[in-house]
N, CA, C and O atoms as a DFTB+ gen file, in Angstrom:
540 C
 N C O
     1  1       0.836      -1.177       0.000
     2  2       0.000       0.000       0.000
     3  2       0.882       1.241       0.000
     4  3       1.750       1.430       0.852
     5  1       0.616       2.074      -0.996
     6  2       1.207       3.247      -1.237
     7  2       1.297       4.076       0.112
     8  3       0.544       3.574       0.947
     9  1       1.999       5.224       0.612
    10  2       1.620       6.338       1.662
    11  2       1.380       7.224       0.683
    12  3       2.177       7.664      -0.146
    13  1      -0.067       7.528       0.858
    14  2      -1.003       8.644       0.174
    15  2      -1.682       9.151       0.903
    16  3      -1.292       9.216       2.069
    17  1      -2.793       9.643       0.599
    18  2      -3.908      10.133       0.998
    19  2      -4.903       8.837       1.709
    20  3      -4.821       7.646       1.407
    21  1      -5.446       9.189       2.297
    22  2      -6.541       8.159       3.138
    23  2      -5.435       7.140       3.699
    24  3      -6.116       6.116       3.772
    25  1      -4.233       6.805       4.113
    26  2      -3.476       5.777       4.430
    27  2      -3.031       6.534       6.318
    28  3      -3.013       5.784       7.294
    29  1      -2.885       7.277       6.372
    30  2      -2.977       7.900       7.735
    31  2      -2.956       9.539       7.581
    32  3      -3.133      10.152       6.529
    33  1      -2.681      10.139       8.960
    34  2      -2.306      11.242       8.831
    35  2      -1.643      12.126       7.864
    36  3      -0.649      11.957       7.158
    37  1      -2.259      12.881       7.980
    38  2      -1.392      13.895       6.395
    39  2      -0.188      14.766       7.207
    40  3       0.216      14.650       8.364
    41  1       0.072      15.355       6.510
    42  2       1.629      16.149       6.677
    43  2       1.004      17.830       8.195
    44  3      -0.041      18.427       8.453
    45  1       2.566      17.847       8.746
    46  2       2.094      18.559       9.869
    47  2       2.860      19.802       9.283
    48  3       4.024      19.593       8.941
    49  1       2.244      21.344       9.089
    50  2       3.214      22.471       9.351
    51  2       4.281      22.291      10.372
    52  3       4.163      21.378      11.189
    53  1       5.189      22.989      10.395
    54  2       6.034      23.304      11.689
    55  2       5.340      24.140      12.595
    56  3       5.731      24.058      13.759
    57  1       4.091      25.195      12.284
    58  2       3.753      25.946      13.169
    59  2       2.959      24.893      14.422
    60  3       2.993      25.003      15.647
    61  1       2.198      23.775      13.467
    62  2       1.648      22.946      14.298
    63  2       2.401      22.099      15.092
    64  3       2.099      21.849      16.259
    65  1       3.312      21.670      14.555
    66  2       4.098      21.260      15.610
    67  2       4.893      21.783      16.585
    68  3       5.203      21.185      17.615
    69  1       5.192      22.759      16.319
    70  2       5.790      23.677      17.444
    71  2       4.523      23.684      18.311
    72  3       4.651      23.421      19.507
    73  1       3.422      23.937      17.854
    74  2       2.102      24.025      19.210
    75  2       1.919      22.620      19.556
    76  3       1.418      22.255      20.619
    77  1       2.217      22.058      18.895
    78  2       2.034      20.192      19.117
    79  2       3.063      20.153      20.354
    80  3       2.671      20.108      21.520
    81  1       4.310      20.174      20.013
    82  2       5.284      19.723      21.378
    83  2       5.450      20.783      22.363
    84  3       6.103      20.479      23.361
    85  1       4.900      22.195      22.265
    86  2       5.313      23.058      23.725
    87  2       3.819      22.773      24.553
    88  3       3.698      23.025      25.752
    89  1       2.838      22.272      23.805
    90  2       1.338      21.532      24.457
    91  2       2.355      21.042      25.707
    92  3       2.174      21.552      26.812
    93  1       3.272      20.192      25.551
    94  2       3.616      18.936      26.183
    95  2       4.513      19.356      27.093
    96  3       5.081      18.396      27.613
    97  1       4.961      20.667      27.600
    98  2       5.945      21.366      28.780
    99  2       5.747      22.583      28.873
   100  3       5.352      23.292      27.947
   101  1       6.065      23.046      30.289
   102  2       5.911      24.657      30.132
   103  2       7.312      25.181      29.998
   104  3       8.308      24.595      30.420
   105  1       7.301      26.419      29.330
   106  2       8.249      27.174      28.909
   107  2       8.799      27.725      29.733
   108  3       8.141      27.637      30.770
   109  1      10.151      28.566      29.934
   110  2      10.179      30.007      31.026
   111  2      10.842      30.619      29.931
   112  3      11.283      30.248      28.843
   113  1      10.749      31.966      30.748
   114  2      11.249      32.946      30.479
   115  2      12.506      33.383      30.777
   116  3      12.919      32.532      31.566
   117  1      13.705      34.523      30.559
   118  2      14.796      34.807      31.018
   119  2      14.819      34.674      32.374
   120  3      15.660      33.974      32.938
   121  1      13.895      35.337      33.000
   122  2      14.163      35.583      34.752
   123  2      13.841      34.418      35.131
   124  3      14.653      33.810      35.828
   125  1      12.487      33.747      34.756
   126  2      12.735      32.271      35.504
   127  2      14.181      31.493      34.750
   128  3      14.949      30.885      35.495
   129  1      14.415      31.554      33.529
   130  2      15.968      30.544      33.517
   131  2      16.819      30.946      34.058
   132  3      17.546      30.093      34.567
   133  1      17.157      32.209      34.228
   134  2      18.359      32.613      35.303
   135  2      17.951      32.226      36.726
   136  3      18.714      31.716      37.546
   137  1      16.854      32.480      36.899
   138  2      16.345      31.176      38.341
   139  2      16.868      29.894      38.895
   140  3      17.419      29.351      39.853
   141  1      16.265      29.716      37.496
   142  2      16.029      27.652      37.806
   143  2      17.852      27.198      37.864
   144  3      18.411      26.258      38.429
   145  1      18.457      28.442      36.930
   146  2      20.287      27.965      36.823
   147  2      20.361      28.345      38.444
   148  3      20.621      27.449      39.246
   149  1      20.137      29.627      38.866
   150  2      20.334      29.520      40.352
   151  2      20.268      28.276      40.802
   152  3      21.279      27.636      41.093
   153  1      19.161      27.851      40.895
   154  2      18.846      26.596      41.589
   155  2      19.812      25.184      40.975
   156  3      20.399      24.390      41.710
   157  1      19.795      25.153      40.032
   158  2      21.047      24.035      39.836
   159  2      20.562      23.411      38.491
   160  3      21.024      22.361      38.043
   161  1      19.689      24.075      37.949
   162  2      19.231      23.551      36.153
   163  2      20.094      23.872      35.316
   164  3      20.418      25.059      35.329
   165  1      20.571      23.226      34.600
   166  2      21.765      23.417      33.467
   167  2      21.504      24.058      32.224
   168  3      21.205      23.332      31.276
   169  1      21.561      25.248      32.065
   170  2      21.374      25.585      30.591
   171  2      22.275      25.134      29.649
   172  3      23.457      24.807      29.754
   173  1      21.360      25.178      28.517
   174  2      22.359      24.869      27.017
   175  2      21.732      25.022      26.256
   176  3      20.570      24.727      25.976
   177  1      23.006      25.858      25.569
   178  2      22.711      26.906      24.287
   179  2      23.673      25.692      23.436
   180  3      24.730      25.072      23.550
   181  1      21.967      25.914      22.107
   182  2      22.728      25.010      20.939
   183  2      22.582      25.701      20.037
   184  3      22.034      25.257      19.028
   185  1      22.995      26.930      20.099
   186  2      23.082      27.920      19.144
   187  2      24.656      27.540      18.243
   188  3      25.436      26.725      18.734
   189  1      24.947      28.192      16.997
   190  2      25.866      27.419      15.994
   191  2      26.827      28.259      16.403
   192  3      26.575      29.149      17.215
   193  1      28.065      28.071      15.878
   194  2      29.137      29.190      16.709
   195  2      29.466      30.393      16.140
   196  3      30.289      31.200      16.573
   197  1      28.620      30.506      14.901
   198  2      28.550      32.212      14.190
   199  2      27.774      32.727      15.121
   200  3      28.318      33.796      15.398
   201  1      26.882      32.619      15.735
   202  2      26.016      33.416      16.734
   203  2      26.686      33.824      17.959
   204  3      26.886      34.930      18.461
   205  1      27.046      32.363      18.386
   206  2      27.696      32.450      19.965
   207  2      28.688      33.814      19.414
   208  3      28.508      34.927      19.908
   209  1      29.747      33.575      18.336
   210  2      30.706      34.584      18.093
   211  2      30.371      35.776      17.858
   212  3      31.254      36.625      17.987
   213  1      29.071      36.189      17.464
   214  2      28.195      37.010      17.175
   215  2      27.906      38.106      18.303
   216  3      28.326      39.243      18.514
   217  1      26.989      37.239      18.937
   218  2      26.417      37.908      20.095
   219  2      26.872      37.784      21.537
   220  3      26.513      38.596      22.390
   221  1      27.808      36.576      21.842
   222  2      28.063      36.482      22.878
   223  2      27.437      34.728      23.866
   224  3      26.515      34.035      23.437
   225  1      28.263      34.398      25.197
   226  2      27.501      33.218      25.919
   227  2      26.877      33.716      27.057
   228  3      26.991      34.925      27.254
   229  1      26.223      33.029      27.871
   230  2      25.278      32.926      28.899
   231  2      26.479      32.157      29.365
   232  3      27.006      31.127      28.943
   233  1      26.741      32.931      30.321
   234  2      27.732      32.411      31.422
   235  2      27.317      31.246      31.863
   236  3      26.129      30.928      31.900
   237  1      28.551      30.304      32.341
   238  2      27.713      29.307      33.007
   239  2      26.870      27.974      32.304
   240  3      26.519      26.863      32.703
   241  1      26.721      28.994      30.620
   242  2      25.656      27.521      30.268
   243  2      26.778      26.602      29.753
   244  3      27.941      27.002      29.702
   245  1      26.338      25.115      29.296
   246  2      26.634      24.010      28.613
   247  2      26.280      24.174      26.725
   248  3      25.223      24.168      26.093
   249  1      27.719      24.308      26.309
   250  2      27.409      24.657      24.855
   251  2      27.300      23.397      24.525
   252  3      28.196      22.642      24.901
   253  1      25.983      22.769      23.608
   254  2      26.195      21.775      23.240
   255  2      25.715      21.538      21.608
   256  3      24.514      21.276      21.536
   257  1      26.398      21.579      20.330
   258  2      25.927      21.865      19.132
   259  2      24.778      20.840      19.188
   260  3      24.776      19.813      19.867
   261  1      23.479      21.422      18.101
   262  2      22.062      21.141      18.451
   263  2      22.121      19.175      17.524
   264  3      21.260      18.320      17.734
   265  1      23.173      19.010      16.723
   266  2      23.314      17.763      16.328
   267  2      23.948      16.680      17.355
   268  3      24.118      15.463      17.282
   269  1      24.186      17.529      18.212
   270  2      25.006      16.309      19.617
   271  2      24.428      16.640      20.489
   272  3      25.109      16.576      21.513
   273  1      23.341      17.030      20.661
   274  2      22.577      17.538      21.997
   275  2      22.267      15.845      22.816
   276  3      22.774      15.391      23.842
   277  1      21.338      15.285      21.957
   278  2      20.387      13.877      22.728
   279  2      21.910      13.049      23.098
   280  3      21.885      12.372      24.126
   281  1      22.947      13.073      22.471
   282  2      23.915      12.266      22.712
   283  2      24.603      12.935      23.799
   284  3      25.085      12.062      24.520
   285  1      24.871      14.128      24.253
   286  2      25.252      15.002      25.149
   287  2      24.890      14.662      26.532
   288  3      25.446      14.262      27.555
   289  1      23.390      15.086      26.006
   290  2      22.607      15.173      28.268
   291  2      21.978      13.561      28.265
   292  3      21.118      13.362      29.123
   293  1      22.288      12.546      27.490
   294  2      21.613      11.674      27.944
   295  2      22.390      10.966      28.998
   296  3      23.515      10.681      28.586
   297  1      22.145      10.559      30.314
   298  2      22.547      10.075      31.422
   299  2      22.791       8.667      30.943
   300  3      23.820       8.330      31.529
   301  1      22.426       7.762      30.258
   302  2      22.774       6.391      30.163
   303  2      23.459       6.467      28.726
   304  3      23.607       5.348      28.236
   305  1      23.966       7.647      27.838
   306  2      24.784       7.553      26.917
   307  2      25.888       7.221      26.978
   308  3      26.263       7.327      28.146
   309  1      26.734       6.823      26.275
   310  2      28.638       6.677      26.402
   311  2      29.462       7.962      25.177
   312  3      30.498       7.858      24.519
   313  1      28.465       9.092      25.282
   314  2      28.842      10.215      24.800
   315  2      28.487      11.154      25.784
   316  3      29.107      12.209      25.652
   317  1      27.972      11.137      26.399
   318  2      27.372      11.954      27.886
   319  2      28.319      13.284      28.399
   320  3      29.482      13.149      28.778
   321  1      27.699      14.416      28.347
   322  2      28.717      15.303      29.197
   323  2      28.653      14.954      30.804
   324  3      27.633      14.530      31.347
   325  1      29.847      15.186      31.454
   326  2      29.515      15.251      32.501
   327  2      28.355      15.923      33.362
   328  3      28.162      15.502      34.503
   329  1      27.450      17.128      32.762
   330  2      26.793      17.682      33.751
   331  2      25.536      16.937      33.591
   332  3      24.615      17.270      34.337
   333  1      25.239      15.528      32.343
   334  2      24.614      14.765      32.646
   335  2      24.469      13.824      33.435
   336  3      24.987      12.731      33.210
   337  1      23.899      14.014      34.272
   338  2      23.605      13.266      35.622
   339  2      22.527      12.182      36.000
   340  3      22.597      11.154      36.674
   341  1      21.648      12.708      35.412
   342  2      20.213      12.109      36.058
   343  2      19.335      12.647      34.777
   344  3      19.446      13.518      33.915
   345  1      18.224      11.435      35.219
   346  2      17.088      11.792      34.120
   347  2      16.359      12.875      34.274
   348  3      15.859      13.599      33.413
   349  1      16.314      12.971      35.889
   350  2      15.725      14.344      36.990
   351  2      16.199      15.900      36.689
   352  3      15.759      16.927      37.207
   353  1      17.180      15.763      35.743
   354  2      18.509      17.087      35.985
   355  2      16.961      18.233      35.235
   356  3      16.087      17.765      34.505
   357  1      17.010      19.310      35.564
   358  2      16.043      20.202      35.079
   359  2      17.193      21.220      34.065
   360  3      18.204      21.875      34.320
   361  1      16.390      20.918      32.810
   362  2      17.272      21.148      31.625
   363  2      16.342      22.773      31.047
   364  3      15.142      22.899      30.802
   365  1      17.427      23.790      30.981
   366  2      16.704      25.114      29.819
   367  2      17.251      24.926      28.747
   368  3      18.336      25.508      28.723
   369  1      17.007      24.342      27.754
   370  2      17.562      24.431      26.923
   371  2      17.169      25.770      25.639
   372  3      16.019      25.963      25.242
   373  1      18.383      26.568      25.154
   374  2      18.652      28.123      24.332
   375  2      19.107      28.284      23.542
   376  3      20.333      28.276      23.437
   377  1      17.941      28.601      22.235
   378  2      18.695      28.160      20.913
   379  2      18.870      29.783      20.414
   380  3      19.707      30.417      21.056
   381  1      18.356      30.307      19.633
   382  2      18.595      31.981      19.097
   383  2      17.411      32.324      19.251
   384  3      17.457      33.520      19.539
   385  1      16.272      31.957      19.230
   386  2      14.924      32.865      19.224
   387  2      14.131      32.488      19.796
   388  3      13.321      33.270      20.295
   389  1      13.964      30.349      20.063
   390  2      12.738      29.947      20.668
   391  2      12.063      29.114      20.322
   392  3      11.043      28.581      20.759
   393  1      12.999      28.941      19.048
   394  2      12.054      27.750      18.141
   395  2      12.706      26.664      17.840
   396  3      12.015      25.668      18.054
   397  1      13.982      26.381      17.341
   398  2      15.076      25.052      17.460
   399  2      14.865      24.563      18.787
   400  3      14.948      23.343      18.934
   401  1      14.606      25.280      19.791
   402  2      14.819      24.859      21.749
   403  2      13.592      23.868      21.921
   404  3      13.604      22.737      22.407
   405  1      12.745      24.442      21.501
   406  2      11.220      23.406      21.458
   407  2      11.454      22.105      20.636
   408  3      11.460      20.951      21.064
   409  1      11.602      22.441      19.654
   410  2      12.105      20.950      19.029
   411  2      13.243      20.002      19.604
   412  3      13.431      18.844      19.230
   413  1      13.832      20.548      20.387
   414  2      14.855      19.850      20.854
   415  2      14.633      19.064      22.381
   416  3      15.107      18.017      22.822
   417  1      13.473      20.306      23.100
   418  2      13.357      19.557      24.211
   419  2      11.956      18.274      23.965
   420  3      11.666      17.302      24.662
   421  1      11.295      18.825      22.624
   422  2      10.374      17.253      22.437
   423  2      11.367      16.020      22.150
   424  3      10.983      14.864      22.329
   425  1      12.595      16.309      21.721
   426  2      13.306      14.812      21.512
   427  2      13.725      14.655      22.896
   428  3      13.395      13.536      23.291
   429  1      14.637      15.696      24.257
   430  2      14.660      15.174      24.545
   431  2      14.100      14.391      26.531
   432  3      14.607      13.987      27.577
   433  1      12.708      14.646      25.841
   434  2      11.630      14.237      26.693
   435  2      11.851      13.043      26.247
   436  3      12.261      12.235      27.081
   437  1      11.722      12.733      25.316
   438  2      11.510      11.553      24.596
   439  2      12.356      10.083      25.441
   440  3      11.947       8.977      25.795
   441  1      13.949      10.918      25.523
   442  2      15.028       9.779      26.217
   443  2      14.537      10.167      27.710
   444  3      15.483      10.254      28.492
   445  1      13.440      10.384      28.198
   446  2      13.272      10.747      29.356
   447  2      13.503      11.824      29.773
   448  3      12.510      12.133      30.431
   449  1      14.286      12.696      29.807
   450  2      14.383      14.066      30.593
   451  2      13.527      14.929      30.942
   452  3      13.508      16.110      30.595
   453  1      12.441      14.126      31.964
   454  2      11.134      14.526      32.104
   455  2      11.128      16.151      32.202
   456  3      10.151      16.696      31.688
   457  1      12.208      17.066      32.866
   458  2      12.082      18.223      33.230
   459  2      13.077      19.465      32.318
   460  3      13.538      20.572      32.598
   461  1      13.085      18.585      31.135
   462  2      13.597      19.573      30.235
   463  2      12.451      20.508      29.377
   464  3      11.340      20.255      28.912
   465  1      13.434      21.885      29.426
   466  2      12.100      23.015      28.769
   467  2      13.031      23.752      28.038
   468  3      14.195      23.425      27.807
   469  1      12.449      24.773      27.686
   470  2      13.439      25.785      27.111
   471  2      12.691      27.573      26.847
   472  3      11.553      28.025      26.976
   473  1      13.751      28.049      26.518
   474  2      13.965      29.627      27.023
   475  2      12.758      30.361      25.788
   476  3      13.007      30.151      24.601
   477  1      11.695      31.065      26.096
   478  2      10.743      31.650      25.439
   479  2      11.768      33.212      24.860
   480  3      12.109      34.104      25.637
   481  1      12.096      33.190      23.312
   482  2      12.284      33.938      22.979
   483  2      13.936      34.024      22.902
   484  3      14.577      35.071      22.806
   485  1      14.570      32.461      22.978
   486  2      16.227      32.196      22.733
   487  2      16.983      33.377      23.604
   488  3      16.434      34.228      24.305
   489  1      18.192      33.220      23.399
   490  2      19.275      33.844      23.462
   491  2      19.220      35.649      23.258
   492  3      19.904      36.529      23.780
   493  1      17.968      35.718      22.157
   494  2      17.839      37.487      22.138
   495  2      16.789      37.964      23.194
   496  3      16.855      39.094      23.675
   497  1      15.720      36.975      23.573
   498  2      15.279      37.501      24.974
   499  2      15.925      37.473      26.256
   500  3      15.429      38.067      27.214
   501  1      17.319      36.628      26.367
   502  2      17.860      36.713      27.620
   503  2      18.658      38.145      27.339
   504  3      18.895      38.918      28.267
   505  1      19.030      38.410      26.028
   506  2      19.849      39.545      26.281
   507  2      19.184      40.841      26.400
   508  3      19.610      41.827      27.001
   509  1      17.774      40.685      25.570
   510  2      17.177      42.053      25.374
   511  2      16.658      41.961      26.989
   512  3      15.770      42.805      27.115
   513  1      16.865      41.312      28.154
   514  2      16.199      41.100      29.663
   515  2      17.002      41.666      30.394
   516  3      16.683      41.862      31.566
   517  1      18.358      42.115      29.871
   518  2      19.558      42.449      30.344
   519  2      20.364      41.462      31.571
   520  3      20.916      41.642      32.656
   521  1      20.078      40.441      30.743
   522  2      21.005      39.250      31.559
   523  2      22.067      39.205      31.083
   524  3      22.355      39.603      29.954
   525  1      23.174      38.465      32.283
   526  2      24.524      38.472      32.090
   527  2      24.971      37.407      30.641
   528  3      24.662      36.265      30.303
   529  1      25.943      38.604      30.000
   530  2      26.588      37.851      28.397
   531  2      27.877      37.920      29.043
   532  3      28.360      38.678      29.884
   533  1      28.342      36.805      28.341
   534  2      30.015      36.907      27.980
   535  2      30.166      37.339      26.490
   536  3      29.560      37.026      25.465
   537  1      31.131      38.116      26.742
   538  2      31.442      38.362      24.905
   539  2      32.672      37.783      24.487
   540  3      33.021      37.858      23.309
């Protein structure tokens, strides 16, 4: 049987899916992610390194390019960064605007990381919030 029409679901926009997977976690904002890092949540910016070089880092976060991310924070990987710990670890993950970060934390809910979210409005709302950059 062909994949056509009448065989299942038809094709999803990205807009819908972006409302499809942030359905599935709540977001924060700059002041709550500079929070939750207070508290001991690991940010990571998988922004590409023309940007980072661009605009600057978020002190403190975990750079992890957005193609090695699931292999990065997964706790039972044998590519694992160290600040992967636990399935528990409460993850912000910060891409440039708000929209790569969502897609990234639906995958990685997926390997479990029940308490991963990410930053409403990337890397240019933490800066336009006047949170701390490294340049």
């Amino acid at each position: 049987m062909s994949a056509g029409r009448g065989s299942g679901p038809g094709p999803v926009g990205i807009d819908e899916l972006l409302d499809r997977v942030r359905a599935g976690f709540v977001r924060v904002g700059p002041q709550e992610a500079i929070a939750a890092a207070a508290d001991g949540a690991l940010l990571v910016d998988i922004r590409y390194a023309a940007l980072r070089e661009r605009d600057g880092l978020i002190p403190g976060a975990l750079v992890v390019e957005r193609n090695e991310l699931e292999w990065r924070l997964d706790p039972q990987g044998s590519h694992r960064a160290p600040e992967a710990v636990s399935h528990d670890l409460r993850i912000v993950v910060v891409c440039n605007e708000g929209y790569a970060s969502s897609l990234a934390v639906a995958s990685l809910r997926q390997l479990g990381l029940h308490r991963a979210t990410d930053l409403i409005g990337g890397f240019q709302a933490w800066r336009a919030a006047g949170l701390p950059v490294e340049v």
